[in-house]
N, C-alpha and C positions, 0 to 999 in steps of 0.2 A: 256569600259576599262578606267581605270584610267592613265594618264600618268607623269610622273615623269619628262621625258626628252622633253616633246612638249606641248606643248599649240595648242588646236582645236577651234576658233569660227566660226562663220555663221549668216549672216543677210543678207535678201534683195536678198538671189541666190550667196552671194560671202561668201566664206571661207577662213578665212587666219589659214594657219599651222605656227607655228612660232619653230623653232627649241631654246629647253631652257635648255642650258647649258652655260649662261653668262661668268659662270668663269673658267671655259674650254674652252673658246674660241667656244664655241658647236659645238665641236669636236665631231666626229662621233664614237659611241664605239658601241656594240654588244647591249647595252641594249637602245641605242634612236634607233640601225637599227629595232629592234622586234619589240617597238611602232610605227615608221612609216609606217612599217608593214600594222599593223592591224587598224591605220589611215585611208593609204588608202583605205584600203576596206570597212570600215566606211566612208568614201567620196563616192567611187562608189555606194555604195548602198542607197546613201540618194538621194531622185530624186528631193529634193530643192535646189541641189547646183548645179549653172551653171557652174563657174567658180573658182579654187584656185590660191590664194596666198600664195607663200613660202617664207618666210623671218627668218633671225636668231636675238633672243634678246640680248640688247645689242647695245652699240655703235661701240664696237671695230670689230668685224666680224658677217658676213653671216654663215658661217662653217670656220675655218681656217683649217679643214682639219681629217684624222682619227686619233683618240686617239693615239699617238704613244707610252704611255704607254702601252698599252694592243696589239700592233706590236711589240713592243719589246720581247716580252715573246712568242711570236708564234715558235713553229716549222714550218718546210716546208706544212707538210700536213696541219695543223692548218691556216695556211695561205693560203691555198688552201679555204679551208673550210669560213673560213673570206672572200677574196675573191668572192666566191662563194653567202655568202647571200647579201653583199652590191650589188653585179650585179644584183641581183634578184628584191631589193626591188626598185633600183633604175630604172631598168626594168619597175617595176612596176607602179612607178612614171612617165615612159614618156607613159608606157600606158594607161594611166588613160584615160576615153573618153572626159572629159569634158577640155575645155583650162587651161592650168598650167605657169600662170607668176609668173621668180622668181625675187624676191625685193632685190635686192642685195647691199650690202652695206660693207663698213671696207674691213676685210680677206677673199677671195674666194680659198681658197686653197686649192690644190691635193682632198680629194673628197669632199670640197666644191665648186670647182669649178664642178666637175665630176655632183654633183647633181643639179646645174645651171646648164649643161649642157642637162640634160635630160627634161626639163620646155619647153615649147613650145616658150617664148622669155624671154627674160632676158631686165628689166630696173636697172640701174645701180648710184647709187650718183656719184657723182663727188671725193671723197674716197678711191673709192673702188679699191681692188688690185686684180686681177688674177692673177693663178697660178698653174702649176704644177711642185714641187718642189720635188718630191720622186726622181730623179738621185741623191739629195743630201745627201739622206738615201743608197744609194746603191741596189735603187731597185725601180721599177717603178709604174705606177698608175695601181691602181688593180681595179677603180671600173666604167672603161668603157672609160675612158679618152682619151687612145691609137685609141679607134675606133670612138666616138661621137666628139673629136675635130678634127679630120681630117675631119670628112663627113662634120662638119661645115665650116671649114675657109682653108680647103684644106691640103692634107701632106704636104707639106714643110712649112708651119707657124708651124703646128700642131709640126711636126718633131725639129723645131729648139727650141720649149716652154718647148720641154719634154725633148729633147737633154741637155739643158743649165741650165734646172729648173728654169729661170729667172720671175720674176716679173714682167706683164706690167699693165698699167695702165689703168684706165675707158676708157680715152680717145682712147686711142690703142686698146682697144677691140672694142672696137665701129668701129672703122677706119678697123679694119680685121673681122669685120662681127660677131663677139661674141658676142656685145651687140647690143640691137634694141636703145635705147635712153640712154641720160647719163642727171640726174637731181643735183641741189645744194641739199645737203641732207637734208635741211629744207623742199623741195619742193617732196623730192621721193615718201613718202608714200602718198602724194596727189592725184601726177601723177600716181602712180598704180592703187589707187582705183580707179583713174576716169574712167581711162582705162578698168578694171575689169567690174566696174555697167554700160559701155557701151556692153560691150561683154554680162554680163549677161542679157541684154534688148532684144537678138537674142534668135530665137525659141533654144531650147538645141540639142531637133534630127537635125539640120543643122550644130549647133556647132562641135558634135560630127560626122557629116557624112566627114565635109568637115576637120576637123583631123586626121579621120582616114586615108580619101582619101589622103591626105599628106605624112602622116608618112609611111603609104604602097607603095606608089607609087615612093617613094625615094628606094625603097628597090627592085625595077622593074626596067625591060626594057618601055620607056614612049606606046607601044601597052598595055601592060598587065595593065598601070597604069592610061589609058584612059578607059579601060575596067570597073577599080578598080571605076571610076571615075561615070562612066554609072552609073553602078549599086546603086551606094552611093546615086545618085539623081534622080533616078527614088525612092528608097526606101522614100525619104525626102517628096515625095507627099502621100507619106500612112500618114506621121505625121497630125492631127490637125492643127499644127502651120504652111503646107504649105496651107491651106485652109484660115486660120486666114490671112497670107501675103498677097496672090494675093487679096482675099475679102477686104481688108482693101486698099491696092492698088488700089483697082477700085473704093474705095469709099472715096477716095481722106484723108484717118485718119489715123494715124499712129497704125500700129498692137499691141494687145496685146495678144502675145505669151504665152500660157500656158499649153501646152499640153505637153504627157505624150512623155518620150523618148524611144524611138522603139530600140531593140537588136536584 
């Protein structure tokens, strides 16, 4: 598929999506959520990629948020409907099995921040603004915000961000647990990659095991998530790549990981 509104490359096991609507701000409308869409499913299905990156082009934002041209014109049920694919796709996006950093940078707002939100961690320039600002529209984040920034930084942050729509900073996300690192934005896109082509150096079925195991086990009582846990690594010794580890462990050389990844 061709896309209008994203940029897809891939080298070396790492892929960066770059969301492409510079002068929109790459505002999220109906037609970038359908291509990243079918993105990602063109990412899951490709067994060369270990790891993405998500970043928006452009100096001025990451996403500054959804099109509010095209929420303005919604009726109720249309907004239901809107609602309903951005949940979906960005769903989609935190279930990808493979690790998801997003590169955030400028404007992270209402559902750019929402789509940071679903990425496994977030690095962040020194720039960068966070934000959920829909109480200033009269109407709240529709694309998961309400639920993924509380389980991150807890309700009452969560509660006062959405409460007030206010703006905080790299720094202050970082400080309430929203951001893992904060770079000079000369240095971000370094520090991603570096981070990235480390991550992608790890077998893929352990990346993917010990994600899953995560993301489920957050959604458990910790019995059912120690369980989640068993099973995930007993399955990681069916991989190649747990035979390639220990083999290479005991023969004192660093592993080269390349085996196929197990579902």
């Amino acid at each position: 598929m061709e896309y209008s509104s994203l940029e897809l490359t891939s080298s070396e096991g790492v892929a960066t999506l770059t969301f492409n609507r510079p002068k929109a701000l790459n505002a999220l409308n109906s037609v970038l959520l359908n291509e990243l869409d079918h993105a990602l499913d063109s990412i899951a299905s490709d067994e060369s990629i270990s790891v993405l990156i998500l970043t928006g082009a452009g100096e001025k934002a990451f996403i500054a948020g959804a099109d509010i041209t095209e929420i303005a014109t919604l009726t109720p049920l249309a907004a239901k409907k809107f609602a309903q694919s951005g949940q979906a796709v960005i769903s989609k996006l935190q279930a990808l099995p493979i690790p998801v950093i997003a590169m955030v940078h400028g404007y992270a707002l209402g559902g750019g921040c929402e789509m940071a939100l679903a990425c496994d961690f977030i690095y962040a320039s020194e720039k960068t603004v966070f934000g959920l600002p829909e109480i200033n529209l009269g109407i709240i984040p529709g694309f998961g915000g309400t639920q993924r920034l509380a389980r991150l930084v807890g309700s009452g942050l969560a509660k006062e961000m959405i409460f007030t729509g206010r703006h905080i900073t790299a720094a202050e996300a970082a400080n309430i647990g929203l951001v893992n690192k904060v770079l000079p934005p000369e240095e971000l896109r370094t520090g991603v990659e570096e981070v990235a082509r480390l991550i992608s150096t790890k077998g893929k079925a352990s990346l993917c095991a010990a994600k899953q195991a995560v993301n489920q086990g957050l959604n458990t009582d910790l019995t059912t998530g120690l369980a989640l846990e068993r099973d995930a690594f007993a399955l990681c010794l069916a991989s190649p790549d747990a035979q390639e580890g220990t083999t290479a462990f005991l023969e004192k050389r660093k592993p080269v990981f390349k085996g196929p990844l197990h579902r």
